[in-house]
PDB file of N, CA, C and O in Angstrom:
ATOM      1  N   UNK A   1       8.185 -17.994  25.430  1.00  0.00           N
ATOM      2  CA  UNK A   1       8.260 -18.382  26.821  1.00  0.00           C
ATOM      3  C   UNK A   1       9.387 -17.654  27.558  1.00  0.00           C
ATOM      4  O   UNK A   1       9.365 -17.230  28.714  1.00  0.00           O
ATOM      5  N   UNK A   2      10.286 -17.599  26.742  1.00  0.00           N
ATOM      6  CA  UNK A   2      11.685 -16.752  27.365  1.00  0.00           C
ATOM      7  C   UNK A   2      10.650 -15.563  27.947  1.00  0.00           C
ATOM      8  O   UNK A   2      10.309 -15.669  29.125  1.00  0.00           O
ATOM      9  N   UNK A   3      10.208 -14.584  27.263  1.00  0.00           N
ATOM     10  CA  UNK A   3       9.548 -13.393  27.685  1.00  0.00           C
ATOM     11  C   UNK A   3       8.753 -13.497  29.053  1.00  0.00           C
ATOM     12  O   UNK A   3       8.529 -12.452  29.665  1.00  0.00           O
ATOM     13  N   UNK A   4       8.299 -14.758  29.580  1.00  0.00           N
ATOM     14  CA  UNK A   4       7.323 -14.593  30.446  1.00  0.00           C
ATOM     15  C   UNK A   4       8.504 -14.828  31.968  1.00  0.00           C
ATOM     16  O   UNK A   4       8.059 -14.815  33.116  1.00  0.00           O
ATOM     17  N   UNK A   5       9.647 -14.979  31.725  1.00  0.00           N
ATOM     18  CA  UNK A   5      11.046 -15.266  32.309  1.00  0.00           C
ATOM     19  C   UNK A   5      11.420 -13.905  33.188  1.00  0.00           C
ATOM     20  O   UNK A   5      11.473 -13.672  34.396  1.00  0.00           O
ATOM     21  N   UNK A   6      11.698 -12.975  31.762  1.00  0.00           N
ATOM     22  CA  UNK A   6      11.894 -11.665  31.853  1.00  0.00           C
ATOM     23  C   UNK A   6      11.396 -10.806  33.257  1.00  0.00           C
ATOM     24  O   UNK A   6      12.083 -10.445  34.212  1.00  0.00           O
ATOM     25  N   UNK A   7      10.246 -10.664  33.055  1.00  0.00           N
ATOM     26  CA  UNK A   7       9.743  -9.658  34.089  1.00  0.00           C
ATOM     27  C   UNK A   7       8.017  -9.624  33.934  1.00  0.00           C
ATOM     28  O   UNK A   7       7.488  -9.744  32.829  1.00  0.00           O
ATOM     29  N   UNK A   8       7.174  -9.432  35.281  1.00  0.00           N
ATOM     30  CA  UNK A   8       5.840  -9.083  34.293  1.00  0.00           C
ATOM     31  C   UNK A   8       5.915  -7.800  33.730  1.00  0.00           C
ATOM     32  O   UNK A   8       6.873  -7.028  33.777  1.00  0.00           O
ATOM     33  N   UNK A   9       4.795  -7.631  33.180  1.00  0.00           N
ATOM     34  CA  UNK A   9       4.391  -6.343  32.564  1.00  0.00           C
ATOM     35  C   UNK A   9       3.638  -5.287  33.546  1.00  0.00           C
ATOM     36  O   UNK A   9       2.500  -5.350  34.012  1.00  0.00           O
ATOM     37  N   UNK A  10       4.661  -4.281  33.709  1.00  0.00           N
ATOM     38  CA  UNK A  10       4.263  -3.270  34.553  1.00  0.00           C
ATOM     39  C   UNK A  10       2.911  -2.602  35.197  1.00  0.00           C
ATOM     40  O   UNK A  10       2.795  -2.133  36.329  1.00  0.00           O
ATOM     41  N   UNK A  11       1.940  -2.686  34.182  1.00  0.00           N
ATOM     42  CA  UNK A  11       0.999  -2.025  34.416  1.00  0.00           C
ATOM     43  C   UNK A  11       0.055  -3.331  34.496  1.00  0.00           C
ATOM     44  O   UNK A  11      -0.883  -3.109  35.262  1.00  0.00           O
ATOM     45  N   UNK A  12       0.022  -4.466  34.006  1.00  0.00           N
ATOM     46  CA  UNK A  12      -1.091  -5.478  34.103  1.00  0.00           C
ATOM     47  C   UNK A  12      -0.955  -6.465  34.205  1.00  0.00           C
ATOM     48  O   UNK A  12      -1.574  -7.408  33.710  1.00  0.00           O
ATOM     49  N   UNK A  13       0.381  -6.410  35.260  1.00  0.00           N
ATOM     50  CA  UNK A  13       1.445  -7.910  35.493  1.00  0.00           C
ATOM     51  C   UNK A  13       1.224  -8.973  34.813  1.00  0.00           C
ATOM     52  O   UNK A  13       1.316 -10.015  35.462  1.00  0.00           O
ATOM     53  N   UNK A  14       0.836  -9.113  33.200  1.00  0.00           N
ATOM     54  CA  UNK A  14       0.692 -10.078  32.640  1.00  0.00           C
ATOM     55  C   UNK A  14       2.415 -10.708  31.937  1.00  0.00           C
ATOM     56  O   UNK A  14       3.574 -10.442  32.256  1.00  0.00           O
ATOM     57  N   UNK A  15       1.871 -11.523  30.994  1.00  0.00           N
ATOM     58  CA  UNK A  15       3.525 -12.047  31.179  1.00  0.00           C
ATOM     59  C   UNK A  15       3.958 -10.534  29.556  1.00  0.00           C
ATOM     60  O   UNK A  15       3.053 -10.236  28.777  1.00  0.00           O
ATOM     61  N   UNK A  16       5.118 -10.002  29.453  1.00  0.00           N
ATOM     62  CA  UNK A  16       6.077  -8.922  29.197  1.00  0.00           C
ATOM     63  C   UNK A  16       5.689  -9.535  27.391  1.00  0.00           C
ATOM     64  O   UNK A  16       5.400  -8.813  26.436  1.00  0.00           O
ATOM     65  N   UNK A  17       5.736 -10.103  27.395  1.00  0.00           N
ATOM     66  CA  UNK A  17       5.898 -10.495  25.794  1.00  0.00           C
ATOM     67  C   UNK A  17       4.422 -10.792  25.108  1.00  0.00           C
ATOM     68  O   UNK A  17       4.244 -11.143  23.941  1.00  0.00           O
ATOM     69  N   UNK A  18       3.526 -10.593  25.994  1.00  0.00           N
ATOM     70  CA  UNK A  18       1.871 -10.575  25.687  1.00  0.00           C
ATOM     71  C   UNK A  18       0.908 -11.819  26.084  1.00  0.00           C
ATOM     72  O   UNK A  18       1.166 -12.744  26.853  1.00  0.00           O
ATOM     73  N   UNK A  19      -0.343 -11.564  25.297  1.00  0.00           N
ATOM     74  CA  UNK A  19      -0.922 -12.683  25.515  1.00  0.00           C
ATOM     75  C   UNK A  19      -0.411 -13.972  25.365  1.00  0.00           C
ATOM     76  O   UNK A  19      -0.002 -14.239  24.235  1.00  0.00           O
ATOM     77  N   UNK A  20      -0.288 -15.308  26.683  1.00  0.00           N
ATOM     78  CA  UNK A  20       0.505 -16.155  26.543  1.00  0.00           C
ATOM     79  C   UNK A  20      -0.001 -17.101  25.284  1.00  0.00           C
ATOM     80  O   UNK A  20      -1.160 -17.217  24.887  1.00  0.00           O
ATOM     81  N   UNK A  21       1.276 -17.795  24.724  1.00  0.00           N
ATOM     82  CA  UNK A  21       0.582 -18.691  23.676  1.00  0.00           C
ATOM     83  C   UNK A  21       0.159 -17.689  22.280  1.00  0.00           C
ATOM     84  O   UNK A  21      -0.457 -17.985  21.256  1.00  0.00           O
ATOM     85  N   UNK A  22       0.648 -16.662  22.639  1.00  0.00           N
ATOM     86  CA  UNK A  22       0.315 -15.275  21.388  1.00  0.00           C
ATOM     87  C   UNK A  22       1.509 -15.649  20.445  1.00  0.00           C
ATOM     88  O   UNK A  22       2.440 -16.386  20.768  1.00  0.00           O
ATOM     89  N   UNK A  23       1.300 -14.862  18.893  1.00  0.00           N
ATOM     90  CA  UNK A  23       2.758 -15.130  17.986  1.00  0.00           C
ATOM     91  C   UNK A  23       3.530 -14.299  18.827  1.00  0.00           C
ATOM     92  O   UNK A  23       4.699 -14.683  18.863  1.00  0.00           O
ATOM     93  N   UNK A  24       3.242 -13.036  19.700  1.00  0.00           N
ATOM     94  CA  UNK A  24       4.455 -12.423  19.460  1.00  0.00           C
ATOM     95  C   UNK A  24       4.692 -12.869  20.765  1.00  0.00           C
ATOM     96  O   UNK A  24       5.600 -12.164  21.205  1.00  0.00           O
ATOM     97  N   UNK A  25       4.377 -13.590  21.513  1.00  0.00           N
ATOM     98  CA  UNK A  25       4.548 -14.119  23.018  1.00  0.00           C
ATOM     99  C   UNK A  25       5.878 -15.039  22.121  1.00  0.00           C
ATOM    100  O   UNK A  25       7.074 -14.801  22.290  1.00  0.00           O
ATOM    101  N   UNK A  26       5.643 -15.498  21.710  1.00  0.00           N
ATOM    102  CA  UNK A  26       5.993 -17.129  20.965  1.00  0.00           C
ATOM    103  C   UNK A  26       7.612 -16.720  20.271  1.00  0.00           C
ATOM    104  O   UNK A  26       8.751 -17.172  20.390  1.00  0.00           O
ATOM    105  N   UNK A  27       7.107 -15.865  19.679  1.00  0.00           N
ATOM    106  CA  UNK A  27       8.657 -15.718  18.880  1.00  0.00           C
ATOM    107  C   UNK A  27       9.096 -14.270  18.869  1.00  0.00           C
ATOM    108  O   UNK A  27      10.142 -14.019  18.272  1.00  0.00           O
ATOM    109  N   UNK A  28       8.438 -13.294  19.447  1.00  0.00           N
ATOM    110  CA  UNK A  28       9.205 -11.576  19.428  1.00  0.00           C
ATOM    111  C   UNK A  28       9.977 -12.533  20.690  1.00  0.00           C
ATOM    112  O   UNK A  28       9.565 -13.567  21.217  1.00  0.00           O
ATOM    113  N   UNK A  29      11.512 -11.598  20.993  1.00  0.00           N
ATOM    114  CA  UNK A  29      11.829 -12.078  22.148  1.00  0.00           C
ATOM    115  C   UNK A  29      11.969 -10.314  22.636  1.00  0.00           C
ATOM    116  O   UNK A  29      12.482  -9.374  22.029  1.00  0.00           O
ATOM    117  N   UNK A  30      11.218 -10.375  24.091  1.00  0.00           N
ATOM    118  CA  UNK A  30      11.150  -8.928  24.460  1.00  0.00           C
ATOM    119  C   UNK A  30      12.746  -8.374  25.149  1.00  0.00           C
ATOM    120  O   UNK A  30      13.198  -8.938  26.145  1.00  0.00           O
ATOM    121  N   UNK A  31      13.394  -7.365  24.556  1.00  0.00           N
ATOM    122  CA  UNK A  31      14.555  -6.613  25.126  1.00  0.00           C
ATOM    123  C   UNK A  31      14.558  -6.094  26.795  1.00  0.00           C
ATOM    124  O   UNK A  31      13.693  -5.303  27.171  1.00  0.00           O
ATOM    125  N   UNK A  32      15.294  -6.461  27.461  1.00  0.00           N
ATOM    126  CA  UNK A  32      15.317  -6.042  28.590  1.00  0.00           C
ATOM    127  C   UNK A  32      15.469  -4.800  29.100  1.00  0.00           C
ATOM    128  O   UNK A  32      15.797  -4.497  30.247  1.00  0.00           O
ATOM    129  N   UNK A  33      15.177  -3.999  28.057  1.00  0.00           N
ATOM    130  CA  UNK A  33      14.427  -2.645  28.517  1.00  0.00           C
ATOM    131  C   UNK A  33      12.879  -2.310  28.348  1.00  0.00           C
ATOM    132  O   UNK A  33      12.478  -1.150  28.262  1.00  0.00           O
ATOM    133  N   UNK A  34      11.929  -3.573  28.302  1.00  0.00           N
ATOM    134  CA  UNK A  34      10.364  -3.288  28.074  1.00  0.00           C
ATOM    135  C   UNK A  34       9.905  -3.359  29.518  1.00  0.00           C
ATOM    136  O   UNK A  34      10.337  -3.987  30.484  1.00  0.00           O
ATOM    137  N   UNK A  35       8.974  -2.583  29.373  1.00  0.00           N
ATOM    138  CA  UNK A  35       8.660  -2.649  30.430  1.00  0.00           C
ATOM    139  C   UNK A  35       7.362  -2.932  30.504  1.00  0.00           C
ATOM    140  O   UNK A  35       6.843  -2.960  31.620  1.00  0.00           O
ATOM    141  N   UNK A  36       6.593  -3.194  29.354  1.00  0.00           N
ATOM    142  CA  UNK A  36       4.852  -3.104  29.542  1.00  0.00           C
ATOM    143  C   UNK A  36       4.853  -4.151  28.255  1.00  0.00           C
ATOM    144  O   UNK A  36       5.749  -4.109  27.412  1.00  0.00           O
ATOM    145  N   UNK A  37       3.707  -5.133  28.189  1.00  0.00           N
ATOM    146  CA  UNK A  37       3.060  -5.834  27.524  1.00  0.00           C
ATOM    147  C   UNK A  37       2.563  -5.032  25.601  1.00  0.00           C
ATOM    148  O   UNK A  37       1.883  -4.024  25.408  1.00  0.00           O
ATOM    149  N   UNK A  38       2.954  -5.584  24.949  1.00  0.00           N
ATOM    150  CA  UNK A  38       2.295  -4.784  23.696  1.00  0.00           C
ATOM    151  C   UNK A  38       0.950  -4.276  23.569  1.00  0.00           C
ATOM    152  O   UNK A  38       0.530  -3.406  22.806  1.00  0.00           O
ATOM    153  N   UNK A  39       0.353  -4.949  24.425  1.00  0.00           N
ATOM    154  CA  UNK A  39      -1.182  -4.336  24.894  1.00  0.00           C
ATOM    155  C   UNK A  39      -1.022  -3.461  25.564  1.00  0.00           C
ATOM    156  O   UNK A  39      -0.890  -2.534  24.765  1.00  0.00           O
ATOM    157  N   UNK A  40      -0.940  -3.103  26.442  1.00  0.00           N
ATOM    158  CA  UNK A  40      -0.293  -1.939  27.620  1.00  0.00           C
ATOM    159  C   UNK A  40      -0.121  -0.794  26.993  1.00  0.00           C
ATOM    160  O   UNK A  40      -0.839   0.205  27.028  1.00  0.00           O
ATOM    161  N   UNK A  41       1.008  -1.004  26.331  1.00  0.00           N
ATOM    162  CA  UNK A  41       2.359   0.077  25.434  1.00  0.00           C
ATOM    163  C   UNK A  41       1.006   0.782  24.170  1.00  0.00           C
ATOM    164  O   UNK A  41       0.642   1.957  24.120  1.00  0.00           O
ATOM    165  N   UNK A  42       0.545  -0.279  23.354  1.00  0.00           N
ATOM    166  CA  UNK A  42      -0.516   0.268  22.643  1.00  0.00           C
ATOM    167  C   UNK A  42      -1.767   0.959  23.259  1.00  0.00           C
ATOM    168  O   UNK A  42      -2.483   1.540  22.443  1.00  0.00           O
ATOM    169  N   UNK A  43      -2.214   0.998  24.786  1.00  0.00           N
ATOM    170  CA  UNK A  43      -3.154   1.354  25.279  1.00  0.00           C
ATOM    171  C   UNK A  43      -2.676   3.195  26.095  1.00  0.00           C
ATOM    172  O   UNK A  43      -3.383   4.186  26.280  1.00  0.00           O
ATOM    173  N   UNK A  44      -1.375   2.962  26.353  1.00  0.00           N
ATOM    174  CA  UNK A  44      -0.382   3.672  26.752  1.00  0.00           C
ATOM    175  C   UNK A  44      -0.507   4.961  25.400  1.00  0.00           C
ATOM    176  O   UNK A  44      -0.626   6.185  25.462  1.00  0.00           O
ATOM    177  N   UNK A  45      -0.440   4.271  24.560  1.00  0.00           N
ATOM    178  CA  UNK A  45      -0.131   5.147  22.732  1.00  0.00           C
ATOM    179  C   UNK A  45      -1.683   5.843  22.531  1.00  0.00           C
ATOM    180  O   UNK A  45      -1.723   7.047  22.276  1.00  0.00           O
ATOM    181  N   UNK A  46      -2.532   5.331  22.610  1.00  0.00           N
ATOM    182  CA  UNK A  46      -3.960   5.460  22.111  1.00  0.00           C
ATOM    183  C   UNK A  46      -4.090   6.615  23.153  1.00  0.00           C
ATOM    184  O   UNK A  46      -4.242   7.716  22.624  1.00  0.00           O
ATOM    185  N   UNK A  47      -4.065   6.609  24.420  1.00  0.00           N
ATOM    186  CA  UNK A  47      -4.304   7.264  25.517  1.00  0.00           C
ATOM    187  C   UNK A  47      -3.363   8.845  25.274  1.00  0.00           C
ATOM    188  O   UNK A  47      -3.664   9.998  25.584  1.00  0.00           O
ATOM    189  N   UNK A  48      -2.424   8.410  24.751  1.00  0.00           N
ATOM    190  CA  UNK A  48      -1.229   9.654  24.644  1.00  0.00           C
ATOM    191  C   UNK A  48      -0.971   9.775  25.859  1.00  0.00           C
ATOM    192  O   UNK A  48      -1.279  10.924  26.178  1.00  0.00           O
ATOM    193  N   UNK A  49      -0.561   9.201  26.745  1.00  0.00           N
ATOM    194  CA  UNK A  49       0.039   9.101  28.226  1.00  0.00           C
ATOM    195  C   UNK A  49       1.586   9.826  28.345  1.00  0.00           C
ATOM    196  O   UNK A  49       1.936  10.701  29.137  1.00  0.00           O
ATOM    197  N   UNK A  50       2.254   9.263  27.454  1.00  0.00           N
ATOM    198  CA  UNK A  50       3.267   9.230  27.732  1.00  0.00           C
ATOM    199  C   UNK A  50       4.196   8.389  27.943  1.00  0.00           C
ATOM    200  O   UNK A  50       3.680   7.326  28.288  1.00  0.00           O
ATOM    201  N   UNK A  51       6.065   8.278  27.889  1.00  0.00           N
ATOM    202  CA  UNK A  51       6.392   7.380  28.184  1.00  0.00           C
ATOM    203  C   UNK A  51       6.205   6.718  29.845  1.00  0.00           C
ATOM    204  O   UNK A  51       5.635   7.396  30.700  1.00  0.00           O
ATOM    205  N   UNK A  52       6.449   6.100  29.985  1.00  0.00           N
ATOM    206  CA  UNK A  52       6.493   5.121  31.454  1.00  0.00           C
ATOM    207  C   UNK A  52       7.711   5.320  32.343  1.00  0.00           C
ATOM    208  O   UNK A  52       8.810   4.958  31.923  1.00  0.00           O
ATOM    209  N   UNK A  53       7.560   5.977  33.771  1.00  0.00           N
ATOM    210  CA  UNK A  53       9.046   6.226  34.255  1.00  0.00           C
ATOM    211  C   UNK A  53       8.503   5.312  35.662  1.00  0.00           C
ATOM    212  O   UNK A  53       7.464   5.397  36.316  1.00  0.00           O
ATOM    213  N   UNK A  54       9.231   4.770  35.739  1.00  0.00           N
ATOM    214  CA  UNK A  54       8.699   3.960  37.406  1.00  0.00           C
ATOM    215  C   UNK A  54       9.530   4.354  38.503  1.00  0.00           C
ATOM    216  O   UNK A  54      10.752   4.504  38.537  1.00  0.00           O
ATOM    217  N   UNK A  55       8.512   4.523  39.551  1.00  0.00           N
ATOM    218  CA  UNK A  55       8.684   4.932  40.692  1.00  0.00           C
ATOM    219  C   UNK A  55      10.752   5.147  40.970  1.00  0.00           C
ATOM    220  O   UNK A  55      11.663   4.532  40.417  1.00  0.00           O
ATOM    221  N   UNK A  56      10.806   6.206  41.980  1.00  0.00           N
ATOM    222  CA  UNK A  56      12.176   5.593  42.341  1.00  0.00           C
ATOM    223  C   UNK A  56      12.261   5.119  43.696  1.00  0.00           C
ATOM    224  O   UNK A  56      11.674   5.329  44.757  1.00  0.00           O
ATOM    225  N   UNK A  57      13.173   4.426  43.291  1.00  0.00           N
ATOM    226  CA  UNK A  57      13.633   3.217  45.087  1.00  0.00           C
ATOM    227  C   UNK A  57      13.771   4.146  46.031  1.00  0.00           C
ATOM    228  O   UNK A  57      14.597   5.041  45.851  1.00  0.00           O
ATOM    229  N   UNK A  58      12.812   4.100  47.481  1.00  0.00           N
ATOM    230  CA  UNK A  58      13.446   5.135  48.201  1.00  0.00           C
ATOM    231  C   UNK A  58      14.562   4.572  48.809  1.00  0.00           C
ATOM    232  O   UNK A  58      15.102   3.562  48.357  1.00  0.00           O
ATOM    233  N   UNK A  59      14.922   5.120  49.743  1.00  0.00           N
ATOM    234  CA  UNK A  59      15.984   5.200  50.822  1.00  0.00           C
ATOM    235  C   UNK A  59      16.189   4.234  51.238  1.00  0.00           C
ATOM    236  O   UNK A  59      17.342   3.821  51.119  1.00  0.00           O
ATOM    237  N   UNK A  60      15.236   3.430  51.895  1.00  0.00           N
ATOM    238  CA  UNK A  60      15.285   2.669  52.502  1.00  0.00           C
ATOM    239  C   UNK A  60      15.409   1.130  51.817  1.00  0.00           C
ATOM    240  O   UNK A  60      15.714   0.077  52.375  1.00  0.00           O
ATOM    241  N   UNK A  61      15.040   1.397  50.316  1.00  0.00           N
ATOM    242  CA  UNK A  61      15.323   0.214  49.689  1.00  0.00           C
ATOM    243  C   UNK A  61      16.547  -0.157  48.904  1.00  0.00           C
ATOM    244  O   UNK A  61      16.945  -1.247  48.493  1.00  0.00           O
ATOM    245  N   UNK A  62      17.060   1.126  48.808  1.00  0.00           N
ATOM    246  CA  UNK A  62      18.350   1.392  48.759  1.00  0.00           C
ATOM    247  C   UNK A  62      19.395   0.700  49.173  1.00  0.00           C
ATOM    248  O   UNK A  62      20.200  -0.027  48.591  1.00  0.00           O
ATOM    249  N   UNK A  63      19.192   1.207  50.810  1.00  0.00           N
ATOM    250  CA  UNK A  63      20.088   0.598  52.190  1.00  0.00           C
ATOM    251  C   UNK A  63      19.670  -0.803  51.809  1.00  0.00           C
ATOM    252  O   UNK A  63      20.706  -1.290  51.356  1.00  0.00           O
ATOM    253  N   UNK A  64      18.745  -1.694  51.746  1.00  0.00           N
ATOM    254  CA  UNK A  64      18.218  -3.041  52.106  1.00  0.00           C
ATOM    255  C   UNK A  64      19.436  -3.812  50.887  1.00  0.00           C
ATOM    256  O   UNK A  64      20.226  -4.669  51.283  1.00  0.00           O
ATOM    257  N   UNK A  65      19.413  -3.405  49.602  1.00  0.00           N
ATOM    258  CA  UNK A  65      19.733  -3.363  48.401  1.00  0.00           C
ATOM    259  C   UNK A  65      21.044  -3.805  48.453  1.00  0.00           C
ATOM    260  O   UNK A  65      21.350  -4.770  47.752  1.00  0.00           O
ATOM    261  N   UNK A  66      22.158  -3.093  49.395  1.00  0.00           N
ATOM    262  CA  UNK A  66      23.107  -2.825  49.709  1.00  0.00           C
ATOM    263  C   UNK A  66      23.385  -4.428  50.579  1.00  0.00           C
ATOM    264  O   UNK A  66      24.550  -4.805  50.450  1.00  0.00           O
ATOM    265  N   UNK A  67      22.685  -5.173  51.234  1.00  0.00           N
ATOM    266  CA  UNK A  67      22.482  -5.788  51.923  1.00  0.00           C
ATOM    267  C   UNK A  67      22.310  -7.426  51.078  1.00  0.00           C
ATOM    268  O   UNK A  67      23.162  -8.314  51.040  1.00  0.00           O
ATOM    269  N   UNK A  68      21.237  -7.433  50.599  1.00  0.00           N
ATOM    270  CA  UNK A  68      20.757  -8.108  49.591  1.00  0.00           C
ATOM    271  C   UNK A  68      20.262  -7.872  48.532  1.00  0.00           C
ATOM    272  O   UNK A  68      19.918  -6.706  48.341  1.00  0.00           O
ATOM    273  N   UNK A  69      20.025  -8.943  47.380  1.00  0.00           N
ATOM    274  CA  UNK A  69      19.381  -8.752  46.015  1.00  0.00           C
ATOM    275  C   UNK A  69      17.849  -8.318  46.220  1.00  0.00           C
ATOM    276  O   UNK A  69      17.025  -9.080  46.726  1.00  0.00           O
ATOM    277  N   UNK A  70      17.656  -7.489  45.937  1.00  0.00           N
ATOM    278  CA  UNK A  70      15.762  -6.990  46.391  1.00  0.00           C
ATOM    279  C   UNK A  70      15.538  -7.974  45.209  1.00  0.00           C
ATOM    280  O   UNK A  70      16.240  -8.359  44.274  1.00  0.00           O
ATOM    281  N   UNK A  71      13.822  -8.309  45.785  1.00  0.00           N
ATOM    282  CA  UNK A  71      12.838  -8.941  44.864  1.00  0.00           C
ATOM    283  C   UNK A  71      12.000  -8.138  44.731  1.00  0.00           C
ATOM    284  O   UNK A  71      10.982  -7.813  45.341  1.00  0.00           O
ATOM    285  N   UNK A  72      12.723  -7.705  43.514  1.00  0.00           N
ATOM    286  CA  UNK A  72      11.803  -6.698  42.569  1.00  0.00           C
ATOM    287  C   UNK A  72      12.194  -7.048  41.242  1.00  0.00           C
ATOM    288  O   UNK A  72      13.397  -7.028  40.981  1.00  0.00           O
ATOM    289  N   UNK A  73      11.042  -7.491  40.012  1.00  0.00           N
ATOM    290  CA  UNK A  73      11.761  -7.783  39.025  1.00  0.00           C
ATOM    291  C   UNK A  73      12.232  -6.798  37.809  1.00  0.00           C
ATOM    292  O   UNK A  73      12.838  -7.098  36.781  1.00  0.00           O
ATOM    293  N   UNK A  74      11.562  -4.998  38.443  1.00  0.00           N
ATOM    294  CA  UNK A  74      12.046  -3.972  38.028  1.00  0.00           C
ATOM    295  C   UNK A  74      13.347  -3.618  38.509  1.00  0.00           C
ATOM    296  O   UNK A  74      13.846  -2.664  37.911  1.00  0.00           O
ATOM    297  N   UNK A  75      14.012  -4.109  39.395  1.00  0.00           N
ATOM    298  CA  UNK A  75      14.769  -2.720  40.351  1.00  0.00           C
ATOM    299  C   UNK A  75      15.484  -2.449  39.290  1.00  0.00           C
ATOM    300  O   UNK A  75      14.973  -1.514  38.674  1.00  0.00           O
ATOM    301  N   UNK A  76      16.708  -2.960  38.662  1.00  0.00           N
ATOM    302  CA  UNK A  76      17.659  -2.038  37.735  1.00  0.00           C
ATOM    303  C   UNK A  76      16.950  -0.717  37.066  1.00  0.00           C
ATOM    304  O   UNK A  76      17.329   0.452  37.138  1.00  0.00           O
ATOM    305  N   UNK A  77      15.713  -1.306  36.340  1.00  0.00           N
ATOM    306  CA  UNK A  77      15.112  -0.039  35.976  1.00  0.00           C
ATOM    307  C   UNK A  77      14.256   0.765  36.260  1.00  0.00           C
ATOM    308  O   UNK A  77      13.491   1.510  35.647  1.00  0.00           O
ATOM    309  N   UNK A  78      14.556   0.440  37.614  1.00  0.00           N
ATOM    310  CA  UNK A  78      14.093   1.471  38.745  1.00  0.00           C
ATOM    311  C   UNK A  78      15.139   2.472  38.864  1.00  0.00           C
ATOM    312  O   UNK A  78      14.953   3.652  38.566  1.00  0.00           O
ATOM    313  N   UNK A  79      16.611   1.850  39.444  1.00  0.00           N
ATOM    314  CA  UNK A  79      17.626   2.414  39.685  1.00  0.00           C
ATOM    315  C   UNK A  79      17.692   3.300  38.237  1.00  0.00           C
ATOM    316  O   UNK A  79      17.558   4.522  38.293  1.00  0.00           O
ATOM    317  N   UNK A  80      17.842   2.819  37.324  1.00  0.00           N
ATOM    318  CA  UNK A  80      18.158   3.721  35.740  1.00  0.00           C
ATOM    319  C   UNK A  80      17.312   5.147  35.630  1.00  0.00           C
ATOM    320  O   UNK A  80      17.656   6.295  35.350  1.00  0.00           O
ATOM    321  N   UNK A  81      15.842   4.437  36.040  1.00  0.00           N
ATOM    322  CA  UNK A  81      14.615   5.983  35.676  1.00  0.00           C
ATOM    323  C   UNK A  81      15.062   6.914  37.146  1.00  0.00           C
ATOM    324  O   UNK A  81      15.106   8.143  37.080  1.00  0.00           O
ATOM    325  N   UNK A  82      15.301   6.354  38.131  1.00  0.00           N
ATOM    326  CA  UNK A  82      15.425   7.545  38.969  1.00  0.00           C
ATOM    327  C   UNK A  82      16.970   8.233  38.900  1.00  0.00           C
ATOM    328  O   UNK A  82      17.189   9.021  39.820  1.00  0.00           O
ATOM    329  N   UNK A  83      18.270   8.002  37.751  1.00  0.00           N
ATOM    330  CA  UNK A  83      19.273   8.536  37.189  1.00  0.00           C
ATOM    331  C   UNK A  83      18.993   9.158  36.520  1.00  0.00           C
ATOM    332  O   UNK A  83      19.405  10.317  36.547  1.00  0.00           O
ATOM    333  N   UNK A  84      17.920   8.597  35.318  1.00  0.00           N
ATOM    334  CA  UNK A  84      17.639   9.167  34.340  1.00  0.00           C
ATOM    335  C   UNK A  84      16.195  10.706  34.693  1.00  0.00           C
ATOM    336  O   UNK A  84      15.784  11.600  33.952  1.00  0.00           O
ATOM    337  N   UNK A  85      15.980  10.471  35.605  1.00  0.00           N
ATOM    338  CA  UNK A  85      14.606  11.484  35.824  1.00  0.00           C
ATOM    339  C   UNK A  85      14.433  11.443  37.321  1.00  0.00           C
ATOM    340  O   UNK A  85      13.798  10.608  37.965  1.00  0.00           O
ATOM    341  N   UNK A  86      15.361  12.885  37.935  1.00  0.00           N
ATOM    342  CA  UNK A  86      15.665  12.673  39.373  1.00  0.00           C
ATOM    343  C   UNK A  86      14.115  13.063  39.930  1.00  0.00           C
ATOM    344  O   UNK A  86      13.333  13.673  39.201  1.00  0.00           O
ATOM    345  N   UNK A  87      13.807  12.704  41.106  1.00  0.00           N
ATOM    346  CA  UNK A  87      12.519  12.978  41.727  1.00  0.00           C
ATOM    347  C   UNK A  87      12.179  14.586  41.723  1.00  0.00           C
ATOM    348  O   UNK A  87      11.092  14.984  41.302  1.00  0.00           O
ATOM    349  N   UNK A  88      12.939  15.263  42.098  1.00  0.00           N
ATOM    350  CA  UNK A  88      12.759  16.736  41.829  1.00  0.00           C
ATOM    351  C   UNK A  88      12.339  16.979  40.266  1.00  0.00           C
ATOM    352  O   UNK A  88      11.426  17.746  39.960  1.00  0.00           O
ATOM    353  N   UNK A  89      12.893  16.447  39.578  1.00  0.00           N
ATOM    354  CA  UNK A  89      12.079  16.864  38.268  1.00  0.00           C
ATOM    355  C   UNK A  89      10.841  15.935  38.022  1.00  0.00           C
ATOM    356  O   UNK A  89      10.250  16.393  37.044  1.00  0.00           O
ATOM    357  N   UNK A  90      10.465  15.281  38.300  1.00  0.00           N
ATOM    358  CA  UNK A  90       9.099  14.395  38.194  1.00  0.00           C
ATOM    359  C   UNK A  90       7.855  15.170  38.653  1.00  0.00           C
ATOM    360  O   UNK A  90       7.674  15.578  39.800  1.00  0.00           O
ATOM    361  N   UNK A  91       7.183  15.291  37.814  1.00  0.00           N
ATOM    362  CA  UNK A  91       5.735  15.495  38.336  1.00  0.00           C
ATOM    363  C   UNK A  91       5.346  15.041  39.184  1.00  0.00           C
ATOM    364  O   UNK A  91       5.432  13.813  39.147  1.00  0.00           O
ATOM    365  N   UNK A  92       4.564  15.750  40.706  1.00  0.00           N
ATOM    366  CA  UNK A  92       4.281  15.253  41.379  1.00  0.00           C
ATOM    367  C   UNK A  92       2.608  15.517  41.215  1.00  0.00           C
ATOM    368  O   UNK A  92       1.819  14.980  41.993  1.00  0.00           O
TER     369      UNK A  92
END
């Protein structure tokens, strides 16, 4: 239940730690760097996609940010992937 706390799951806003009422819903406790559901992440793997970089905050959410706590239950690792992988290097 902690997991469904966390954040949803990026790609299929389900709850982060999996199917609810699942073992690994139940007792994995998901690290606050997941970002996708074990279904997801495995569909993600099968596909050979790649890792997952999410969008970066523009400008303007930035400024807002500065202001107040955004409701976003990504932003930190929003803020992190667009440090970690500036928009100029991202595939567009």
């Amino acid at each position: 239940m902690a997991n469904a706390k966390l954040r949803p799951c990026w790609t299929c806003r389900g709850s982060i730690g999996g199917k609810a009422s699942s073992f690994l819903e139940l007792k994995e406790k998901a690290g606050p760097d997941r970002l996708e559901c074990p279904k997801c992440v495995s569909d993600r793997e099968n596909k050979e996609l790649g890792p997952l970089v999410l969008p970066a905050p523009t400008r303007r959410e930035q400024v807002a940010a500065l202001v107040s706590a955004p409701d976003d239950p990504w932003w930190d690792v929003r803020m992190l992937h667009a440090k970690l992988h500036p928009v100029k290097d991202r595939a567009a």
